[in-house]
LUMGU-325809 format. One line per field, with one value per residue (C-alpha): residue number from 1; x, z, y. Coordinates in steps of 0.2 Angstrom, whole numbers. Each point is the difference from the previous one (the first is absolute). Example, Ala and Ser with C-alpha at 12.3 -4.5 7.8 and 13.67 -1.06 7.14 Angstrom:
% residues 2
pos: [1;2]
x: [62;6]
z: [39;-3]
y: [-22;17]
% end
This chain:
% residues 735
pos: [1;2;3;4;5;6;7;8;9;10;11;12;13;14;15;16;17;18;19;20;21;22;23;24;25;26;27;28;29;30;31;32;33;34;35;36;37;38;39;40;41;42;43;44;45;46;47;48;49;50;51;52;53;54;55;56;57;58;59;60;61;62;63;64;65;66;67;68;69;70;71;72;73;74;75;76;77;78;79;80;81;82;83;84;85;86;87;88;89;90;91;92;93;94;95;96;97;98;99;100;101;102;103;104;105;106;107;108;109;110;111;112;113;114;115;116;117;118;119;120;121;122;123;124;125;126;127;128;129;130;131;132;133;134;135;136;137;138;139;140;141;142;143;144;145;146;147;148;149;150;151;152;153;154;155;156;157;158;159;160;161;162;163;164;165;166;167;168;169;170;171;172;173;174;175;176;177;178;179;180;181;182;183;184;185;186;187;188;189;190;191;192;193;194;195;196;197;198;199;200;201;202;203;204;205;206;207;208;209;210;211;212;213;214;215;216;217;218;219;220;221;222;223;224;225;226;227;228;229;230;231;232;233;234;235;236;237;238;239;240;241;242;243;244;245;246;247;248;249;250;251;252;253;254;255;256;257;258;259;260;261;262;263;264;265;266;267;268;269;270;271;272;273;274;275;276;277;278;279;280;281;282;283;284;285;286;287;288;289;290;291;292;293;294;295;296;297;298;299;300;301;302;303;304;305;306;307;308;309;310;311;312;313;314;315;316;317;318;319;320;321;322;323;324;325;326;327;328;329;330;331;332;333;334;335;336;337;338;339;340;341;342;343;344;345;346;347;348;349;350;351;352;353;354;355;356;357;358;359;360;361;362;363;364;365;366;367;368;369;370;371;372;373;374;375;376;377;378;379;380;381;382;383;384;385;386;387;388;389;390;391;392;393;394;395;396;397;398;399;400;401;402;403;404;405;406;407;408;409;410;411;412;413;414;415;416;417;418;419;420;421;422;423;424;425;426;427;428;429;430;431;432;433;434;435;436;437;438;439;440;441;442;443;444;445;446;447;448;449;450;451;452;453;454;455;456;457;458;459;460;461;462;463;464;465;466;467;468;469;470;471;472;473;474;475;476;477;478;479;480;481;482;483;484;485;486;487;488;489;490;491;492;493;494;495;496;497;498;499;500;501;502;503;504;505;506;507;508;509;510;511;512;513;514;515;516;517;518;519;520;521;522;523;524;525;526;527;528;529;530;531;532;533;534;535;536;537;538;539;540;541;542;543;544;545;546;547;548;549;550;551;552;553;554;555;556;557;558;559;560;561;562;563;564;565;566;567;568;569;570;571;572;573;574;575;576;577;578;579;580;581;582;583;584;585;586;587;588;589;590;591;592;593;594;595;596;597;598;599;600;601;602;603;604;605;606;607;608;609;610;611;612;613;614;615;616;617;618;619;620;621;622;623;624;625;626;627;628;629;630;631;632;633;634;635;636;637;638;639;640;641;642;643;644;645;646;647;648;649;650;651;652;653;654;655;656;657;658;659;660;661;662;663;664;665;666;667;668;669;670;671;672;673;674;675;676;677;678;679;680;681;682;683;684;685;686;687;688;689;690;691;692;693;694;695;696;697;698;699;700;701;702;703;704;705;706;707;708;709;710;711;712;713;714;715;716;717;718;719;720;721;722;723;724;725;726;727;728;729;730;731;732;733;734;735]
x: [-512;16;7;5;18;11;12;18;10;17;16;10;-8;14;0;-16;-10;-11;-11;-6;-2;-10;-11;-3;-8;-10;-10;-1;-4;-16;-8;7;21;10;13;13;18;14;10;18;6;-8;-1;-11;-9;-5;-5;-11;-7;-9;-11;-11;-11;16;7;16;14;16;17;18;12;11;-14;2;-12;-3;-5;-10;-10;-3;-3;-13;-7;-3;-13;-9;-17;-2;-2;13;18;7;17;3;18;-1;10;-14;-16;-18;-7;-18;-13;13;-5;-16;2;11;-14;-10;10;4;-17;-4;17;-5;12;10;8;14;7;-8;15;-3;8;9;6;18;4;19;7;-3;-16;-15;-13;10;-9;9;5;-10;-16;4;1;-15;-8;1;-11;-15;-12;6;7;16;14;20;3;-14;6;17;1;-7;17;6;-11;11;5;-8;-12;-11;-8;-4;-16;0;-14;1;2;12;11;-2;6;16;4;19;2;-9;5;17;9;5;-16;9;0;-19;-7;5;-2;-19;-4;13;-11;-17;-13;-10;6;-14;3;-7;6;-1;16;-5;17;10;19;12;16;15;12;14;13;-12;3;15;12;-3;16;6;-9;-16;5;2;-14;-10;7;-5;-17;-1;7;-12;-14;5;1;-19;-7;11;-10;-16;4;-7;6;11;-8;2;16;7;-8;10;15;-1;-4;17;10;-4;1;16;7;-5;6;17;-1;-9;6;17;7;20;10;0;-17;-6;10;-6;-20;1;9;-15;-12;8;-1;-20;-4;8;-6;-17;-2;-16;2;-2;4;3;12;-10;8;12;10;-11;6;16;1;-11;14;15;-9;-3;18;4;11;2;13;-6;-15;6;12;-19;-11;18;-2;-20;4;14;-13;-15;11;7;-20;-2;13;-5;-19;-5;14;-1;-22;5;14;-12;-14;13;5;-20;-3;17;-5;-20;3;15;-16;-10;11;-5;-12;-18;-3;-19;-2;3;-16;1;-13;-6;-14;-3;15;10;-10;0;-12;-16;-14;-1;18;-2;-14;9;16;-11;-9;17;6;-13;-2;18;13;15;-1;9;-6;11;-10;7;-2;2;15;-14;-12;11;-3;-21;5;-7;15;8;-3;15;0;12;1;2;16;11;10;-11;-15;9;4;-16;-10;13;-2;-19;-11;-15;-2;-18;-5;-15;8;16;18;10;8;16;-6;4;-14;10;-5;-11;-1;-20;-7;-17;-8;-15;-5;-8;-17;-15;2;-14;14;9;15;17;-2;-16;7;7;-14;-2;19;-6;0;14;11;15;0;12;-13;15;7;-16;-3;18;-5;-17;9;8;-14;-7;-15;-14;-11;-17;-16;-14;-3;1;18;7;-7;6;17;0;-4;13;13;3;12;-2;-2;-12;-17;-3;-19;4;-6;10;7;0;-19;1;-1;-17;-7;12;0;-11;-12;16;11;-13;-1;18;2;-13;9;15;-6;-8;-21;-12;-14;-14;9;-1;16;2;16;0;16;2;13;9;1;12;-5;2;19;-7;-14;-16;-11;-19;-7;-4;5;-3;-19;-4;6;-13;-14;4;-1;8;-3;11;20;6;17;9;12;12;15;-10;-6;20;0;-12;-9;-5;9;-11;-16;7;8;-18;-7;13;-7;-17;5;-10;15;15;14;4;11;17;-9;3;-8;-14;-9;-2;-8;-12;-5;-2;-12;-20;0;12;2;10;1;10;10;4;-3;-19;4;6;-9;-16;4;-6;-17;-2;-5;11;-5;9;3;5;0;12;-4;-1;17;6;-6;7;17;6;-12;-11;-7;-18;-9;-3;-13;-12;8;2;3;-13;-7;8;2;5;0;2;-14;-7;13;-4;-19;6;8;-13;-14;-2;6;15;-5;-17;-9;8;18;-1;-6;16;10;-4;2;17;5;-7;11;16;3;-1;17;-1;-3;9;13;9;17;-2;-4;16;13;-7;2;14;13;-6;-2;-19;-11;-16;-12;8;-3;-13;-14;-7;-16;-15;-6;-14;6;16;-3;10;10;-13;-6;4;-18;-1;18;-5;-17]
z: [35;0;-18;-10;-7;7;-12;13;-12;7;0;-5;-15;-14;-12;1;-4;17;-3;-16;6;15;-12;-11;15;8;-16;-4;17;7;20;-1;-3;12;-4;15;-4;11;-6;2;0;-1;-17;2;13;-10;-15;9;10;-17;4;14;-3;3;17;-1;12;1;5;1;-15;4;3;-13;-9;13;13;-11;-6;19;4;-12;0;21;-5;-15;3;-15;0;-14;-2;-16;4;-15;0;-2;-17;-5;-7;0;-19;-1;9;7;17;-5;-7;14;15;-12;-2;19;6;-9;7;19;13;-4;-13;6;-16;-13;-16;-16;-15;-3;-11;-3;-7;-2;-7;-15;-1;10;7;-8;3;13;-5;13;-5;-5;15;7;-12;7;16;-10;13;13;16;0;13;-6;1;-16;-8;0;-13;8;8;-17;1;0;19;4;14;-8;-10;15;10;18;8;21;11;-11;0;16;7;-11;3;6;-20;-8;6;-5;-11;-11;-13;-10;17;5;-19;1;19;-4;-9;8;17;-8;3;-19;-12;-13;-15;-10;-17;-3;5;17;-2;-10;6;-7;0;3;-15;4;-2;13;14;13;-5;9;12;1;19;-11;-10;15;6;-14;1;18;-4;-9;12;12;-11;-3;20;3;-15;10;15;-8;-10;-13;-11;-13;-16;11;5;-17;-7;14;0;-19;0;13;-13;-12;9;5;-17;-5;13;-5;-19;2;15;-5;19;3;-2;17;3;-14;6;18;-8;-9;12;13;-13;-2;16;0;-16;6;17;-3;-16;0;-2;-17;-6;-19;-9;-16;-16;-11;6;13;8;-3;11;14;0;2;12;10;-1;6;-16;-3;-9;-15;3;-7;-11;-8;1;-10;-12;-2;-1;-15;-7;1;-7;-17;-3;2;-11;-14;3;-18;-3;15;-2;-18;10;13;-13;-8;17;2;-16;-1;17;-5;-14;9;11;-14;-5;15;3;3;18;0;18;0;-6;1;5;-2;1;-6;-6;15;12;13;3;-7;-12;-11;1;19;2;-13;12;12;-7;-5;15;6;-17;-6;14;-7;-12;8;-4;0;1;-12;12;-4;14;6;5;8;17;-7;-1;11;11;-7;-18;-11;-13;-12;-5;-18;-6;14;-4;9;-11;-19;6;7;-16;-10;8;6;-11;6;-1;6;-1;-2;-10;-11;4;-7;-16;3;5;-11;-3;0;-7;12;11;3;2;8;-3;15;-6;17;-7;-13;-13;-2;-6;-17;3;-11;-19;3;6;-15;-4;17;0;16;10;-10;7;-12;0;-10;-8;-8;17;8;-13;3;19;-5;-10;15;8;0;11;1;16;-3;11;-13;-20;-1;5;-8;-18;6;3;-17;-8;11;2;-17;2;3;17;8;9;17;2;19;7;12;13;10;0;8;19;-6;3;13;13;14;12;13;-13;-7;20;3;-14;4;18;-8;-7;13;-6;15;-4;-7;-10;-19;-7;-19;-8;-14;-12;-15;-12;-9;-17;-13;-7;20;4;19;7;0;14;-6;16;16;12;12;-6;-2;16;6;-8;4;16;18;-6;-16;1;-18;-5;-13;-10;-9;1;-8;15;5;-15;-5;13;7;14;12;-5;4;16;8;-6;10;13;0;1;-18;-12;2;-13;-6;-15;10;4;-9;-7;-8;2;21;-4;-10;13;12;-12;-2;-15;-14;-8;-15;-15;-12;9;-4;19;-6;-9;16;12;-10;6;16;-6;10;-5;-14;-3;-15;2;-20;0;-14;-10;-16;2;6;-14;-13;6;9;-11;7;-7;8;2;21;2;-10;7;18;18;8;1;-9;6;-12;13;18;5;-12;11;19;-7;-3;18;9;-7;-6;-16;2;4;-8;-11;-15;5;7;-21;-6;11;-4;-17;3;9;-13;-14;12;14;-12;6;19;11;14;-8;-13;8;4;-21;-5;10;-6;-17;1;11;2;-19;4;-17;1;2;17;6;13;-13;5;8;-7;7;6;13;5;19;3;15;14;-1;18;2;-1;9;18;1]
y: [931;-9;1;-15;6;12;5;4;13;5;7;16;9;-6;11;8;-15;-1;15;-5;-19;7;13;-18;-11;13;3;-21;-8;-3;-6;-16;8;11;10;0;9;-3;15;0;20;14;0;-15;7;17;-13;-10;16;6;-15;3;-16;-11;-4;6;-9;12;-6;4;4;-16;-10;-17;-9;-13;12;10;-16;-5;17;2;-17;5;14;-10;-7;-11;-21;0;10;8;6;14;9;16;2;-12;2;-9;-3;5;-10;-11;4;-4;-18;-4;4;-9;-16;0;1;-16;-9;-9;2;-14;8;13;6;7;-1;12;6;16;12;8;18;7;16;-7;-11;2;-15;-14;-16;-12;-18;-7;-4;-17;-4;8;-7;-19;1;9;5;-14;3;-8;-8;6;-19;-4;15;4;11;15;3;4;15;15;2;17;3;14;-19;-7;4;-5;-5;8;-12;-7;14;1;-15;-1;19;-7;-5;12;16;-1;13;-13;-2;-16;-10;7;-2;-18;-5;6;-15;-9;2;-2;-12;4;11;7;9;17;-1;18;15;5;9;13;-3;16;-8;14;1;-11;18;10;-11;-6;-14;-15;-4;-18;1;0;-13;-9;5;-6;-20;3;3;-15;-12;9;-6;-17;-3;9;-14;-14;6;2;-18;12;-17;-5;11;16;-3;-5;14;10;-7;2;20;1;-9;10;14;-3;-3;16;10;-7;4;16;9;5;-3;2;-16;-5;6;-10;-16;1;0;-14;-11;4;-5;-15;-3;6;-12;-15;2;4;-12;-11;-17;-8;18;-1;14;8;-6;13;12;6;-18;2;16;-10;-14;14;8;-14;-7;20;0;17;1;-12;9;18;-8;-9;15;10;-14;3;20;-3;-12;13;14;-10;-4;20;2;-10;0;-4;-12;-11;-3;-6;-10;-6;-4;-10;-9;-2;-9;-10;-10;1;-11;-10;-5;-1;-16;-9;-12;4;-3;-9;5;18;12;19;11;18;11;18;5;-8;5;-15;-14;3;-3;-12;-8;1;-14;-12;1;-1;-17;-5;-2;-12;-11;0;7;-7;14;15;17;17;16;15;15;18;6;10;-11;-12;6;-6;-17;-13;-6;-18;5;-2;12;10;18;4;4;-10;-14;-12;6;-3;-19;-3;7;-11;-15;-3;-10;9;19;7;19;10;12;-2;-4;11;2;-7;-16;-13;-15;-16;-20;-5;10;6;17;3;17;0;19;12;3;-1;11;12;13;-3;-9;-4;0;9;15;7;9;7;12;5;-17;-8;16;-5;-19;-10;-12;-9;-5;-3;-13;-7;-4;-6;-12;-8;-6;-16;1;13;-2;8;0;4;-5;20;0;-13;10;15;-6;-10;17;11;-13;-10;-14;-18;-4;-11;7;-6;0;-3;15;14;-8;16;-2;-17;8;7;-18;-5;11;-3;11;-1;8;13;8;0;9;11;1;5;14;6;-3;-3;-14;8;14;-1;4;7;-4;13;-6;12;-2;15;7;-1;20;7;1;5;-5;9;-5;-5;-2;11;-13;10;5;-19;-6;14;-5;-19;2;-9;-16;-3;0;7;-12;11;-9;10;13;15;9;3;14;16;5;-17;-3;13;-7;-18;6;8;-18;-9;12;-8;-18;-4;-1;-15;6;-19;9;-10;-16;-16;-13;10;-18;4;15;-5;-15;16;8;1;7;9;18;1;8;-13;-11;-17;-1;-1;-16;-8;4;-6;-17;2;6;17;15;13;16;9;19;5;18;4;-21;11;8;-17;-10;13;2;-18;-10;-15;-17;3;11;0;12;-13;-16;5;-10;8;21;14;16;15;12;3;4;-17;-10;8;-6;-15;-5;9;-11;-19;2;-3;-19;-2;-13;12;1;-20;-5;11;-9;-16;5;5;-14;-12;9;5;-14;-14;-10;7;-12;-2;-13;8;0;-17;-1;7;-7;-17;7;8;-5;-19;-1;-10;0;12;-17;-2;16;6;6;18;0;5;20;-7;-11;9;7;20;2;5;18;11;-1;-19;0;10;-15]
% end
């Protein structure tokens, strides 16, 4: 039987590493993996000999890594390649998930991309900072040209599974001892590119110390590379987002070879001017420098000024040693800079076209605040909105989207100047509420859990909270957006100030009334869920008393006991810690479990779904709007109740059937109680009481408000449950 994965490990045996990599896949593989080892030496070669079960391919001391790939690749029987180096390792069921993964993927897709993890003398299995952009194709199968980003992924080829014939027939690029210009030109080359969100690799990176100097021939060499690459993707007409994003990585890279690499004078001199040659000859057109310093470098090293170009990065180096030296003094100093040209800004006029946004404490577009820019755009677009974005996620962002990040320059005029300001949680302290100016609190959920002033009985869920500064924000708001007669009491109760309730409903929820049969099966498509299958998004929230998670669930178990025929979506980042990450690893395995933890908006995934498990997620409250069925799993409701604190009590007011146990849950999917004549009264219950506002047109309801100042009579009025119609189910959607 030909196997699905053949894991290509090769090399020299650095530093011992091979044997106990090689002692690791032969206990964890199965049928469907291969172990080949193309064994550099004959340290290697004894390594791998301990392994009888492994096909061992022995080569020459001097043999390089290109070779020994091609080598090994020659004796492997697998559809798909995983080239492994040798001072490399495997993480645990890896192999597994990869065979997996790639036995799903048709032949049109050529690689398969993954995540990694890195370990040093000091650290070991540091997560990589690339599963932002895994995370963007989900479960599709991309081109490089749609998604760009992928070639931000750390250039190694050990996260990048090949399929065979691919390898094959661009052997001539990818066989070379140079992994940069191979990890790239694999995407580069590719017709489809699919993606594993998971480490498929453990990369030791060498202490810096250990290993050779790099001469100026390899810096050279490295620029080389690069133009190398920019040439294939002109070939390929790979497209303008790969190669900026290429041309990008060699400008940096440039840049810090020259500030980093300590080369002789000359040495130094004769680099730069060939990068300048390089970023001027190689530039796309329409390039745009980044703002800052970082554009001031790209502008020197484009006019080969080297000269001005040492004498700026000397001026930075003086600069970054006085802030050394008078660490405390200069923050004082640059707080009092902050606040002097906050409130010089402050003095300016309010500008009447200009809103700001933000969700979860800067996260990026979503929620609430997402769908009113969103309806902004279309009902009032002269008003221009500016995104506050954490620096983190602004890779996340949709391209186009103009944004901030907090603390910048950029970010104090805009939060000084905009007459609207929109969030779903709080700006922060510093902010300063001017005359006129309007602030429109949206919230990210129905409270079921005490919220604000109501916490001070609950020490456990306030966690410290300065009540006296919470109050101060509340007391900037003007508006309140609420989708239920239970919220709005509830936030009169936790938020005491004087701002006006918007009965308008969430305007997150509108797409739940919106979306049509044709977006329910993409969605559906994206994640990868056949017609026919019933998929489970199980969505639990966490615990204020837990400072780790502690999982409630045998994922593993249930997805047993369900059978083929029901894809589990697990929504959440718990199963990462404890001992989780095993059991969700086998489940990958099976094909019934979608980790949808990274995948954004939250709304898609409940389009996707048949029906939801949670325990006390606000999620519930949503997704009742589009009538389907919820199943509550409250194993621990008592310890819940006592230590966060709550405003019902769920277990008598539930969406649908409870489950207390396990075993009561596994009962409850396995039969039709989960969508019986019982469960469809509590629901109908719950939706009577929770999705009073939620009708499809709440956006629409506060922008009119809000931002065109139209009186409450004018406004669409919310239609009554009974005649609202959901989003198809993916039942109805597949007739």
């Amino acid at each position: 039987m030909r196997p699905q994965l053949s894991l290509v490990v090769h090399g020299r045996n650095v530093q011992g590493h091979l044997g106990e990599s090689l002692d690791a896949l032969a206990r964890r593989t199965g049928a469907d993996v291969e172990v080949v080892v193309a064994a550099v030496g004959t340290s290697a070669r004894a390594a791998a000999a301990r392994h009888p079960g492994l096909t061992l391919v022995a080569l020459p001391e001097e043999t390089p890594d290109g070779a020994a790939r091609a080598a090994g690749a020659a004796r492997a029987r697998g559809r798909w390649l995983h080239f492994v180096p040798s001072k490399d390792s495997v993480p645990t069921g890896a192999a597994r998930a990869v065979a997996e993964r790639a036995a799903e993927l048709p032949d049109t897709v050529d690689v398969l991309l993954t995540d990694h993890t890195r370990s040093t003398w000091r650290h070991t299995r540091l997560p990589s900072p690339d599963g932002r952009f895994l995370a963007k194709p989900g479960r599709r199968e991309v081109a490089l040209a749609d998604c760009p980003d992928l070639l931000k992924v750390t250039p190694v080829l050990g996260n990048r599974v090949l399929r065979r014939d691919f390898w094959q027939a661009h052997q001539d690029l990818l066989a070379t001892d140079d992994e940069l210009f191979a990890a790239y030109a694999a995407l580069l080359t590719a017709d489809r590119i699919a993606v594993l969100d998971r480490a498929a690799l453990e990369e030791r990176r060498a202490r810096p110390e250990s290993l050779p100097p790099p001469t100026a021939d390899d810096r050279l060499a490295l620029l080389e590379t690069y133009e190398r690459l920019l040439r294939l993707a002109e070939r390929r007409a790979a497209g303008p987002g790969p190669y900026g994003v290429l041309y990008a990585a060699m400008v940096t890279a440039s840049l810090r070879t020259v500030a980093r690499a300590r080369l002789p004078e000359p040495q130094a001199r004769e680099f730069f001017h060939r990068a300048a040659l390089a970023a001027l000859a190689f530039r796309p057109p329409g390039h745009r420098r980044p703002g800052g310093l970082e554009g001031v470098r790209h502008r020197l090293l484009e006019e080969d000024a080297y000269t001005k170009y040492r004498a700026f990065q000397l001026a930075n180096q003086q600069r970054r040693k006085l802030r050394s030296a008078v660490t405390g003094g200069r923050r004082r100093a640059a707080r009092t800079v902050r606040d002097i040209q906050y409130h010089q800004d402050l003095r300016r006029p309010l500008d009447p076209r200009l809103a700001v946004f933000s969700a979860y404490w800067d996260r990026g577009v979503a929620c609430n605040p997402g769908a009113i820019a969103a309806k902004l755009a279309e009902l009032a677009p002269h008003i221009h909105p500016v995104w506050v974005v954490s620096r983190a996620n602004e890779p996340l962002l949709p391209p186009g989207t103009d944004h901030v990040v907090p603390g910048t320059r950029r970010y104090w005029r805009v939060m000084a100047t905009a007459k609207y300001l929109v969030n779903n949680a709080n700006f922060p302290n510093a902010i300063v509420k001017r005359q006129g100016a309007v602030h429109l609190q949206t919230h990210h959920g129905t409270p079921l859990k005490r919220m604000g002033l109501d916490q001070l009985d609950h020490p456990a869920a306030a966690q410290g909270l300065n009540f006296h500064e919470l109050l101060a924000r509340v007391d900037r708001w003007d508006y309140s957006v609420s989708s239920n007669s239970h919220s709005t009491q509830m936030w009169q109760r936790a938020y005491q100030s004087r701002y006006v309730e918007l009965d308008h409903g969430y305007p997150r929820n509108d797409v739940y009334y919106t979306a049509t049969a044709a977006d329910v099966r993409a969605v559906r498509d994206r994640l990868g869920i056949a017609p026919g299958k019933r998929a489970l998004l199980y969505a639990p929230t966490h615990r204020d008393y837990e400072a780790t998670w502690t999982p409630r669930l045998d994922l593993a178990a249930l997805a047993g006991r369900l059978g083929e025929d029901t894809v589990l979506l697990v929504r959440g980042h718990y199963f990462y810690g404890g001992g989780a990450g095993s059991s969700l690893a086998a489940l990958r395995r099976t094909g019934r479990v979608v980790d949808v933890s990274a995948y954004d908006p939250v709304e898609d995934l409940a389009l996707a779904a048949d029906a939801l498990v949670t325990d006390y997620s606000s999620l519930m409250f949503d997704y009742a709007n589009l009538d389907r069925p919820i199943v509550v799993y409250a194993d621990d409701w008592e310890t819940y109740e006592k230590t966060r604190g709550v405003y019902f009590d769920l277990l008598a007011e539930p969406p649908g059937a409870v489950a207390r146990t396990q075993e009561e849950l596994t009962e409850i999917l396995t039969t039709d109680a989960w969508r019986d004549a019982a469960a469809r009264r509590a629901r109908a219950a719950f939706r009577r009481r929770f999705c009073e506002f939620d009708d499809g047109r709440a956006a629409e309801r506060v922008v009119r408000r809000v931002f065109l100042d139209e009186p409450e009579s004018a406004l669409p009025p919310v239609v009554p449950l009974d005649e609202r119609v959901p989003a198809p189910t993916p039942e109805e959607a597949v007739r």
